[in-house]
Backbone as CSV, one residue per row, in Angstrom:
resi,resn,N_x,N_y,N_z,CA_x,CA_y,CA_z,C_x,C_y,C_z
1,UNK,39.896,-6.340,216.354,40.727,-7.436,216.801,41.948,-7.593,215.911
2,UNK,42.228,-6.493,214.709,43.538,-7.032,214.164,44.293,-6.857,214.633
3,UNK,45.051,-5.889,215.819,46.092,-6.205,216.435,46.033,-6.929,217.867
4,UNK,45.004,-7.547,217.970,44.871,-8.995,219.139,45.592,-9.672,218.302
5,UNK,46.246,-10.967,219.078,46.743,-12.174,218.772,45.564,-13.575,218.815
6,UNK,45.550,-14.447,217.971,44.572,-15.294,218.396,44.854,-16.301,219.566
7,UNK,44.409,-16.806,220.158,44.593,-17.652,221.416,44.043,-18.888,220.896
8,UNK,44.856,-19.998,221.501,44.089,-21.302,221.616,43.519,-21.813,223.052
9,UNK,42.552,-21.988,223.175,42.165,-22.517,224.587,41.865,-24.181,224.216
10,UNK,41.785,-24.928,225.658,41.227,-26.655,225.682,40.544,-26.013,226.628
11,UNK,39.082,-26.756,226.362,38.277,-27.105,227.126,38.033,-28.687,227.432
12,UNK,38.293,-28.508,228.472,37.750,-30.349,229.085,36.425,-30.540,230.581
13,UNK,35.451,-31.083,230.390,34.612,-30.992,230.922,34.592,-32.262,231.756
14,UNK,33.895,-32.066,232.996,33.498,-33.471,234.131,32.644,-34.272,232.731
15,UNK,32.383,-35.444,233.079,31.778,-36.422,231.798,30.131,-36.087,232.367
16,UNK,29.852,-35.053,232.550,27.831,-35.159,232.610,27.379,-33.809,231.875
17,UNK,26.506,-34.177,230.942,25.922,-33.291,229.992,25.807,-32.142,230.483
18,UNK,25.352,-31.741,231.670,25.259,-30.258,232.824,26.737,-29.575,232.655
19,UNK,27.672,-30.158,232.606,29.232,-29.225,232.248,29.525,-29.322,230.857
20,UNK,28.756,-30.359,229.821,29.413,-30.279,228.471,28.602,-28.989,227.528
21,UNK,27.458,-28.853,228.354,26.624,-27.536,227.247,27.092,-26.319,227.606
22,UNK,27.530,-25.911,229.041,28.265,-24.816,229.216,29.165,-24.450,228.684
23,UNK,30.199,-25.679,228.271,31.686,-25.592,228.279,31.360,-25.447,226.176
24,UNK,30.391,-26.098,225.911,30.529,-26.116,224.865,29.816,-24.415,223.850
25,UNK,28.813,-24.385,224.864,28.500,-22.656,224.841,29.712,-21.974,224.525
26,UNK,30.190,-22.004,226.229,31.302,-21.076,226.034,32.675,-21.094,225.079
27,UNK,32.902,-22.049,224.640,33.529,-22.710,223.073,33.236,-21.961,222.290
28,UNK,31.958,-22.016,221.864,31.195,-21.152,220.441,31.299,-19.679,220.785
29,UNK,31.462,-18.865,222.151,31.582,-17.856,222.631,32.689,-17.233,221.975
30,UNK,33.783,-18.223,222.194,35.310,-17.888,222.040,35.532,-17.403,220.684
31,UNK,35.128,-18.709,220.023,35.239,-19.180,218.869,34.671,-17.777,218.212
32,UNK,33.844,-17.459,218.358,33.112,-16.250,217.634,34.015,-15.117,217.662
33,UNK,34.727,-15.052,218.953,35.450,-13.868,218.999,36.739,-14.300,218.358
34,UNK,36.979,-15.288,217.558,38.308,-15.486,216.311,39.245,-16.235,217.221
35,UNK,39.290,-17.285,218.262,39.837,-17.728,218.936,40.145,-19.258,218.441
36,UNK,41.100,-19.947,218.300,40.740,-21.466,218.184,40.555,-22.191,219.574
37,UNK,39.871,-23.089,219.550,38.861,-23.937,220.641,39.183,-25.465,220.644
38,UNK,40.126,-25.940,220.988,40.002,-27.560,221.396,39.269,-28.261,222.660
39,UNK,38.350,-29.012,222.351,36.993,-29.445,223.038,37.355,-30.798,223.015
40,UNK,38.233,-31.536,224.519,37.982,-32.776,224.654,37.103,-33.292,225.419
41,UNK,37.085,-34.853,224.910,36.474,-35.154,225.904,36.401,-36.740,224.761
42,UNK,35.321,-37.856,225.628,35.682,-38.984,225.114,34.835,-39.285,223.898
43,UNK,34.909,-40.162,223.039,34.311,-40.291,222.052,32.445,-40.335,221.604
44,UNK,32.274,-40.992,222.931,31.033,-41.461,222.770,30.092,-39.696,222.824
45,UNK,31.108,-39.160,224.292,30.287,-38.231,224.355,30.162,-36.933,223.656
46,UNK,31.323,-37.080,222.739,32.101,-35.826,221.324,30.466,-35.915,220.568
47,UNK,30.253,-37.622,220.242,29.303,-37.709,219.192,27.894,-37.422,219.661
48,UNK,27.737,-37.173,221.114,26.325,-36.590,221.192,25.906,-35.162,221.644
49,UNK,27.162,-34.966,221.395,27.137,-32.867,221.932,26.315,-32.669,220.406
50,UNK,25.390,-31.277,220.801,24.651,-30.579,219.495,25.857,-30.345,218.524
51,UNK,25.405,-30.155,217.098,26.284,-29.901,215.966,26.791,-28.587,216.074
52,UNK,27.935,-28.271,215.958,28.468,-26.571,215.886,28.185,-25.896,214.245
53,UNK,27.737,-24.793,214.877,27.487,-24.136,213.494,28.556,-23.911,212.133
54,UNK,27.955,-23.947,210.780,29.172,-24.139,210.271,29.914,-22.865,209.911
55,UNK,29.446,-21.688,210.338,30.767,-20.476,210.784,31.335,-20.620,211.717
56,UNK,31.317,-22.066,212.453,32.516,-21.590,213.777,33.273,-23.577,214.042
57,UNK,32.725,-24.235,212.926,33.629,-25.387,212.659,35.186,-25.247,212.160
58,UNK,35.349,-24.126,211.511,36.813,-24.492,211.197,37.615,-23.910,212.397
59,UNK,36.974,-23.432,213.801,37.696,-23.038,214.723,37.478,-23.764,215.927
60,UNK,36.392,-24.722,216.203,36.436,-25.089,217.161,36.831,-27.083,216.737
61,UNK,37.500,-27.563,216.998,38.246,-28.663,216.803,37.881,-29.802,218.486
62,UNK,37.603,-31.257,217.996,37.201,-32.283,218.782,38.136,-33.194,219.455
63,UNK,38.856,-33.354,220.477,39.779,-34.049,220.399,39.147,-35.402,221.558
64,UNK,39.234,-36.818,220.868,38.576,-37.787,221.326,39.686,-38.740,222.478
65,UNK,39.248,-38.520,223.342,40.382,-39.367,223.851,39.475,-40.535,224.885
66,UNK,39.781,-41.985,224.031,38.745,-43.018,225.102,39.548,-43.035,226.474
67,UNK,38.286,-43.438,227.391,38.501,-43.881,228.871,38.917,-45.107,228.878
68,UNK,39.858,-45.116,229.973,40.201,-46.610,230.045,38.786,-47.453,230.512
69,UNK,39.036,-48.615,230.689,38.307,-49.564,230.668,38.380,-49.277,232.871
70,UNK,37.184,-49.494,233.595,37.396,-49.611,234.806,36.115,-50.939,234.693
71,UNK,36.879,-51.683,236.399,36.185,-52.707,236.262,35.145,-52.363,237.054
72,UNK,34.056,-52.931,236.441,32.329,-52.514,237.011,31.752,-51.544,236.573
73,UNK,32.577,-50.565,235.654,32.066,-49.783,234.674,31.351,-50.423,233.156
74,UNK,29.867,-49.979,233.603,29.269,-50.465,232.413,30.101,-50.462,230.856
75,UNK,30.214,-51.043,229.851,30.887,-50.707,228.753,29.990,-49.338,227.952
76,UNK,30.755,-49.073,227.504,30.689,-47.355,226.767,29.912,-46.495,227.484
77,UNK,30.111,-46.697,229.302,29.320,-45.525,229.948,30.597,-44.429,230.143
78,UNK,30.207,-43.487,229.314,31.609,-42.400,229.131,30.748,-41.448,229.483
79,UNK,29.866,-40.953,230.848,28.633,-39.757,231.119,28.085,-40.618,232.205
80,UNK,27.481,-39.535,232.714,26.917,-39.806,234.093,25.280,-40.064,233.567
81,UNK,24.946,-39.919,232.554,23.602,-40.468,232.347,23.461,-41.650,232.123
82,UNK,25.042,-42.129,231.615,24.657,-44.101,231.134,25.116,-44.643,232.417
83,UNK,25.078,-43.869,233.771,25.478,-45.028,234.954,24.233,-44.907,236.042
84,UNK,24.816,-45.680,237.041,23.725,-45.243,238.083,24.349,-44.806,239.363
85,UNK,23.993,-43.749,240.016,24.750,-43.126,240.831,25.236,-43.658,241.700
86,UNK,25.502,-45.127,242.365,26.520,-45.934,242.818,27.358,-46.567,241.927
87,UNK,27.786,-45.899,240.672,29.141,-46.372,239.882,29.511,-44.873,239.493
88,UNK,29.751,-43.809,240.255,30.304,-42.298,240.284,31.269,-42.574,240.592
89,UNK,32.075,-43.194,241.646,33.269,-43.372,241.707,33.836,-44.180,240.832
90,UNK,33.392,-44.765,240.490,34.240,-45.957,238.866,34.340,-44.930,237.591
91,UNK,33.227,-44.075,237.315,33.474,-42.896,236.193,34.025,-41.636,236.633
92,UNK,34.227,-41.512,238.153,35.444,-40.670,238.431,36.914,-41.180,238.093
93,UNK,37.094,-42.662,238.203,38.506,-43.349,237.926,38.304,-43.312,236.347
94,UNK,37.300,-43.720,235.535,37.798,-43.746,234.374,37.920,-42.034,234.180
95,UNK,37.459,-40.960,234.287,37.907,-39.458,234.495,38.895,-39.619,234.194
96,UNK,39.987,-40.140,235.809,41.067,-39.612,236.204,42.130,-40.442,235.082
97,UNK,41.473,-41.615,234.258,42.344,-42.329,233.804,42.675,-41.432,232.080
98,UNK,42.091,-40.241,231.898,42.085,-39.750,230.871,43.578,-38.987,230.708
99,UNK,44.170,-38.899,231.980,45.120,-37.469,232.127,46.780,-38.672,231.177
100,UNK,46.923,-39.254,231.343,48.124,-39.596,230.341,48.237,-38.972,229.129
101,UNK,46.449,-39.517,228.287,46.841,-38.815,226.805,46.763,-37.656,226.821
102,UNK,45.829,-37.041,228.122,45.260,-35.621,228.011,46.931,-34.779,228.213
103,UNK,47.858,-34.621,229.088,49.129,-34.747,229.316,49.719,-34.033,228.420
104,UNK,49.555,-35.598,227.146,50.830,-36.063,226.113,50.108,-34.489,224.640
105,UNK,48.620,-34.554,225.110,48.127,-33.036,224.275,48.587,-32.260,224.583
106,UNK,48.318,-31.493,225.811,48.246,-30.161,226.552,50.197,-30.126,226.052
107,UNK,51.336,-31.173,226.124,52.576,-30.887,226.032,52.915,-30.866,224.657
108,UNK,52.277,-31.071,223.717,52.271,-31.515,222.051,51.701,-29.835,221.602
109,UNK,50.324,-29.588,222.534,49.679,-28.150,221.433,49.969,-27.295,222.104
110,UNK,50.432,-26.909,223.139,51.007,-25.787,224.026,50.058,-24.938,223.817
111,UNK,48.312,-25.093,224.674,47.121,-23.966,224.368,48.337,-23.105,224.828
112,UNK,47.018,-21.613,225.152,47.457,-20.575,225.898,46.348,-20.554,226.862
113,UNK,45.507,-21.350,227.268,44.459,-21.339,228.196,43.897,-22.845,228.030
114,UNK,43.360,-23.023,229.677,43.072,-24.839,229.464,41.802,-24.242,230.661
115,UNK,40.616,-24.775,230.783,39.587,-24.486,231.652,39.111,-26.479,231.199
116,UNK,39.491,-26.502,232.933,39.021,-27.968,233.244,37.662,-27.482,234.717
117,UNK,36.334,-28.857,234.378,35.346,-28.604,235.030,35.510,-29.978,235.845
């Protein structure tokens, strides 16, 4: 790989644990192959993904960005496990309410690859 270039990819995942272990797999995948890895997603749910190993922490990086507040959304349900499946559309709006800061990143770190689930 010394004359590869390294790549940065974002990964951003739907908010339910079923897309964050894939996405976060495939993170550590990257990461292994000498890639840097930005892994958003919202705070609550940054802090309950498994720990990354510590040969592949200084490459894969957390970026926390809270959900807005939607009304009838339980407070700190940032995942489809803290709701009940008639408030999917309220944690699809808080989702969709992520893309401002997500935006103001993707135009600030200029990846070279973005894989949204």
């Amino acid at each position: 790989m010394a004359n590869e270039s390294k790549l940065h990819l974002v990964m951003l995942a739907w908010l339910a644990f079923g897309h964050f272990i894939p996405f976060l797999e495939l993170s550590k995948f990257i990461a292994q192959r000498g890639h840097r890895v930005t892994f958003i997603s919202t705070p609550r749910n940054i802090a309950r993904l498994p720990k990354i190993p510590p040969h592949l922490v200084s490459s894969i990086t957390f970026v926390k960005i809270p959900p807005p507040q939607v009304e009838g959304l339980p407070k700190n349900a940032e995942a489809t496990m803290d709701i009940h499946t008639d408030q999917m559309s309220l944690l699809k709006r808080a989702y969709d309410g992520l893309e401002p800061e997500l935006t103001r990143f993707l135009e600030n770190s200029l990846p070279d690859w973005t894989s949204f689930s």
